[in-house]
N, C-alpha and C positions, 0 to 999 in steps of 0.2 A: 592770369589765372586760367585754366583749365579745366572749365565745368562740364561735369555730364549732363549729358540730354538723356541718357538710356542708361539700366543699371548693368555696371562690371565685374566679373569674373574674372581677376590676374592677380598670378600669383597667393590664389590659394585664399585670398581677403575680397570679399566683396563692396564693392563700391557701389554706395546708394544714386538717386538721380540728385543731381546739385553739388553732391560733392567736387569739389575740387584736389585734381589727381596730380598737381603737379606737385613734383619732389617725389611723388610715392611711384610715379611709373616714370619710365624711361621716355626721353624727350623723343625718339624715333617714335614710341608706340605713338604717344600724344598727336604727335602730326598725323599718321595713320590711320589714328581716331577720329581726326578733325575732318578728315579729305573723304572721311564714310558719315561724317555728321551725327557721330557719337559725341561730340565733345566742341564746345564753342569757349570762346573767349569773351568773359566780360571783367568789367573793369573795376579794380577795388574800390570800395564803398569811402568817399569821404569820409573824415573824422567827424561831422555831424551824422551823417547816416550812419555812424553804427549802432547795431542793435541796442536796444538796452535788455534791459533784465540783473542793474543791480551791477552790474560788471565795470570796470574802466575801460577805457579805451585802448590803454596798454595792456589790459588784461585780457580783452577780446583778441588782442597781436600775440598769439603764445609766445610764438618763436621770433628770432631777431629775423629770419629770414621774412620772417610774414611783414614783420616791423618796414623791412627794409624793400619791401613789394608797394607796402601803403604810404611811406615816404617819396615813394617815386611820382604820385599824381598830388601828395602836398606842395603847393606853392606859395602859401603863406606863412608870414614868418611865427603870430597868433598860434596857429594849430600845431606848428614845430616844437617852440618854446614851450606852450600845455602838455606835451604829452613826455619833453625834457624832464617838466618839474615833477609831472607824476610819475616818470619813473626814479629818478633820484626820491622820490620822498617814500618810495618802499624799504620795508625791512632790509630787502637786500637786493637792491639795484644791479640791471646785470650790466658788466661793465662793455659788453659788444652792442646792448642797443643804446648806454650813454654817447657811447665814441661815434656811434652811426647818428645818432639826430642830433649831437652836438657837430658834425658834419656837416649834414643837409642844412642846419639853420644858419650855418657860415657860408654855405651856396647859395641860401638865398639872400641871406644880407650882404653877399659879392653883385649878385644879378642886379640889385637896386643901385649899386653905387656905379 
């Protein structure tokens, strides 16, 4: 992730502090940002740490790309499979983040054997 420390002006949208810019600016700027300490890296919120407010935890991942940002520090098999079945059990499951955590949960049931 790509968090601001200071508010952005690019391209015309402004970027609050906290926000996370990655995917919406250009990975040269990002680094750019980092090396003037506008911008630091922290590290996605375990599936217990995320917020509540009512929301799922697949529902707080909008995109599969975020899916697939917070799958990369899950290491357990428990948090993989929970957030499989929650999203197969929606209306309409998207099928890039079935194939992506039914992935990851075969990586880590590889890692153990």
């Amino acid at each position: 992730m790509a968090i601001l420390n200071k508010p952005l002006n690019y391209g015309g949208r402004l970027f609050e502090v906290g926000d996370n810019i990655r995917g919406q600016v250009p990975l040269d700027m990002i680094q750019l940002l980092k090396k003037e300490g506008v911008v630091s890296e922290e590290e996605v919120l375990k599936d217990q740490e995320l917020p509540s407010g009512g929301a799922t935890a697949v529902e707080q991942l909008k995109t599969v790309e975020e899916l697939a940002e917070h799958l990369k520090i899950l290491n357990d098999a428990e948090s993989v499979q929970s957030l499989l079945d929650e999203e197969q059990g929606k209306d309409k499951p998207r099928a890039g983040a079935v194939k992506l955590l039914e992935a990851r949960l075969k990586e880590i049931q590889d890692e153990r054997v």
